[in-house]
Each structure stands twice: as structure tokens, then as C-alpha cells.
N, C-alpha and C positions, 0 to 999 in steps of 0.2 A: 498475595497469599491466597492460596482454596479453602475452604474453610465446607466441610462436611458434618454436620449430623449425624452421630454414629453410639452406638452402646460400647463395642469393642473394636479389635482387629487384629490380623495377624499379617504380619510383615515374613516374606519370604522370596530366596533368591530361586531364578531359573536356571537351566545348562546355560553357560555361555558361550562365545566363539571363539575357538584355539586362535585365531588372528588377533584377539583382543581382550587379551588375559587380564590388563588394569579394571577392566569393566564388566559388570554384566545385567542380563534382563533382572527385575527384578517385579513384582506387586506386593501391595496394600487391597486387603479384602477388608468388606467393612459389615458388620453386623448387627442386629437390633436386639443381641442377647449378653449374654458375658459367656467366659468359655467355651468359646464356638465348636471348639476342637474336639469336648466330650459328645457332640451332637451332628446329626448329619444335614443338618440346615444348612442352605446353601447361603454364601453373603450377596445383600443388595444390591452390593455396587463391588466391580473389583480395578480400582486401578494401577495402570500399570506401566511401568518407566523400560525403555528400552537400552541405554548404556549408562549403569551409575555404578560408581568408585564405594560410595559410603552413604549413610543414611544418618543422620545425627538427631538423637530421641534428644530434645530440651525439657526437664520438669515431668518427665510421667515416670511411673513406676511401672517398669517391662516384667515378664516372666520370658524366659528363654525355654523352648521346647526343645528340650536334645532328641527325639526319638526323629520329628520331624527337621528339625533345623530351623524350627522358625520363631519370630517373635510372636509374642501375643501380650496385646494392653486392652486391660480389662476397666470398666467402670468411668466412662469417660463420657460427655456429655457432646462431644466436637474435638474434632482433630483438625491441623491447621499446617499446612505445608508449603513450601518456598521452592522450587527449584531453580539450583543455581552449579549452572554446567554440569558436571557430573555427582553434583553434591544433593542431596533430600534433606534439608531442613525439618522437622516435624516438633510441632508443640501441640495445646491441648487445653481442656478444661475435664479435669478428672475429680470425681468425689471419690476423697479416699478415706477407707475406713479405718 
């Protein structure tokens, strides 16, 4: 497992490769704020996967961003991921209000 230090983040997919339609690039930005989205700060750290299927959230409370398409989990103390083949594991330590 990775395990990051982090206040939020927002999970979002890139263009992918017409050769490889089951897959695509995707990142995890990570932030020292909550609602990154309302502000132009940039994240700390951005990582980033290069062919994955699915991302599976365990135990946090997501918001979905339709304008942009992407996730964002807010109020989190550390996030904690596994990759496994084309799969993102992701769990967490979230205070929730």
C-alpha cells in the first residue's frame, strides 16, 4: 500500500488510446486544502497511472464533479492505495462531519 498525507483530492480520467479502449491514463491530485476545485492552487503532488480499467473508492465519501468529470474527497487525513493490474484500490482516514 502508498499511503499519502493529504487534506483532499480529486481523481480524474485522461484522452485515452483508440488501441486500448478497456483502459485509460488516469491521476490523483492531492491537496493541503478541502475543495480544491473552488480555488486556483495547484496540488502538491499529482499521481499518475498510465492503463487502468476502474478505481474502487473503499469507505470515503466522494462528491462527483459533473462540470468537470472528476472526483473529489474532501476532508481526509491520508489516503492509501494498492495497485493491482489494472485495478486502484483506494481507502483512507476521513473526518467526517
Amino acid at each position: 500500500m502508498n499511503k499519502y498525507e493529504t487534506k483532499s483530492i480529486i481523481i480524474g480520467r485522461k484522452k485515452g488510446k483508440e488501441d486500448k479502449p478497456d483502459v485509460r491514463p488516469c491521476f490523483i491530485s492531492l491537496f493541503d486544502k478541502n475543495d480544491p476545485h473552488k480555488d486556483i492552487k495547484v496540488p502538491f503532488e499529482v499521481l499518475e497511472f498510465e492503463e487502468v480499467h476502474k478505481i474502487v473508492i473503499e469507505g470515503l465519501d466522494v462528491n462527483y464533479l459533473l462540470p468537470g468529470n472528476d472526483i473529489i474527497i474532501n476532508d481526509l487525513e491520508h489516503i492509501e492505495f494498492k495497485v493491482d493490474g489494472p485495478h486502484i484500490f483506494l481507502t483512507g482516514k476521513q473526518t467526517k462531519k
